[in-house]
C-alpha positions as CSV (number, residue, x, y, z in Angstrom):
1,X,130.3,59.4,99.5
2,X,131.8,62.4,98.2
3,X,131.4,63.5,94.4
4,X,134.3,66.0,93.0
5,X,133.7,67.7,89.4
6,X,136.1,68.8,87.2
7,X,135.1,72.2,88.3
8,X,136.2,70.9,92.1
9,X,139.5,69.6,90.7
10,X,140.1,72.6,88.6
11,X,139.5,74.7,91.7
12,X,142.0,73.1,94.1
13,X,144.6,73.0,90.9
14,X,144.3,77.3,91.0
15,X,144.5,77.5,94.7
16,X,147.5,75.0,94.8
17,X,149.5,77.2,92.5
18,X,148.7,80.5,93.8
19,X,149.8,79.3,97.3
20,X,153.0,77.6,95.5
21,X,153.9,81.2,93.9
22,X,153.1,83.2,96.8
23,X,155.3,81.0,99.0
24,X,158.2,80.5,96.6
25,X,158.2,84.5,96.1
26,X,158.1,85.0,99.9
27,X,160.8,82.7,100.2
28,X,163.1,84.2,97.7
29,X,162.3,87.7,98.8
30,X,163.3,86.4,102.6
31,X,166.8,85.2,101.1
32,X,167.4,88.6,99.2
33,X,166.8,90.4,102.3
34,X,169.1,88.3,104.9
35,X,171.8,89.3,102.4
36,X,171.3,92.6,101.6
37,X,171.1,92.8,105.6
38,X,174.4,90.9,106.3
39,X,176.1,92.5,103.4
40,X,175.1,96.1,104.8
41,X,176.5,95.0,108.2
42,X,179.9,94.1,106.5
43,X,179.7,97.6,105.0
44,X,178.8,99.2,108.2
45,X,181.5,97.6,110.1
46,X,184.6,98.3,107.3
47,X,183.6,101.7,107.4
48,X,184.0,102.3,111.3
49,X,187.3,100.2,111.1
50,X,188.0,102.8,108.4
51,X,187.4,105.6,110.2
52,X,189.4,104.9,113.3
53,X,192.4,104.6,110.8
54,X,191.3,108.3,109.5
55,X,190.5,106.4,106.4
56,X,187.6,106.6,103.8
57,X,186.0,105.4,100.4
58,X,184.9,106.9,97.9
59,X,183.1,105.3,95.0
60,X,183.0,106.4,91.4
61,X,179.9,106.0,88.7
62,X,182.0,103.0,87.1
63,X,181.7,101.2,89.9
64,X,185.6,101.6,91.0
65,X,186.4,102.5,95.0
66,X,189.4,104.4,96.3
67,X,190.8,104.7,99.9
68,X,191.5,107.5,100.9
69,X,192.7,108.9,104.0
70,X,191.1,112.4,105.5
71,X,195.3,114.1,105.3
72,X,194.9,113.8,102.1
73,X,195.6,117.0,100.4
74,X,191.9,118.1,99.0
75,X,190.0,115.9,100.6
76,X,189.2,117.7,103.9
77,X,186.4,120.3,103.5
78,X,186.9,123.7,104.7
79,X,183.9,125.3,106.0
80,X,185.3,128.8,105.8
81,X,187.3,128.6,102.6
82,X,186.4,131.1,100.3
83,X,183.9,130.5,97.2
84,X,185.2,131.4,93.9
């Protein structure tokens, strides 16, 4: 016949939890990253649609995004325009 102790009890009670948290966190942590994944793949693909329109975003620090397109006047980058 097997005798437990509250030690035995108490003992089982820690590992319980810690395997509860650590599979709860891994859990979450999976969910977090199939987003971030499937929202990055949206991204990814909006952009190349963009681009074969010659269009492009451009975010600002307030969180705001513009379209632009690349005839825009002052948005194309000349390598050899002078510096002032």
């Amino acid at each position: 016949m097997l005798r437990f102790t509250i030690r035995d009890v108490l003992w089982l009670m820690v590992v319980v939890a810690v395997a509860i948290g650590w599979w709860t966190t891994a859990r979450r942590l999976q969910a977090v990253t199939n987003t971030v994944t499937t929202e990055r793949q949206i991204y990814l693909e909006i952009e190349r649609a963009l681009n074969e329109e010659g269009r492009y975003t451009t975010a600002a620090g307030n969180g705001s995004v513009k379209l632009r397109s690349f005839d825009d006047p002052g948005t194309r980058i000349d390598p050899f325009a002078a510096k002032k």
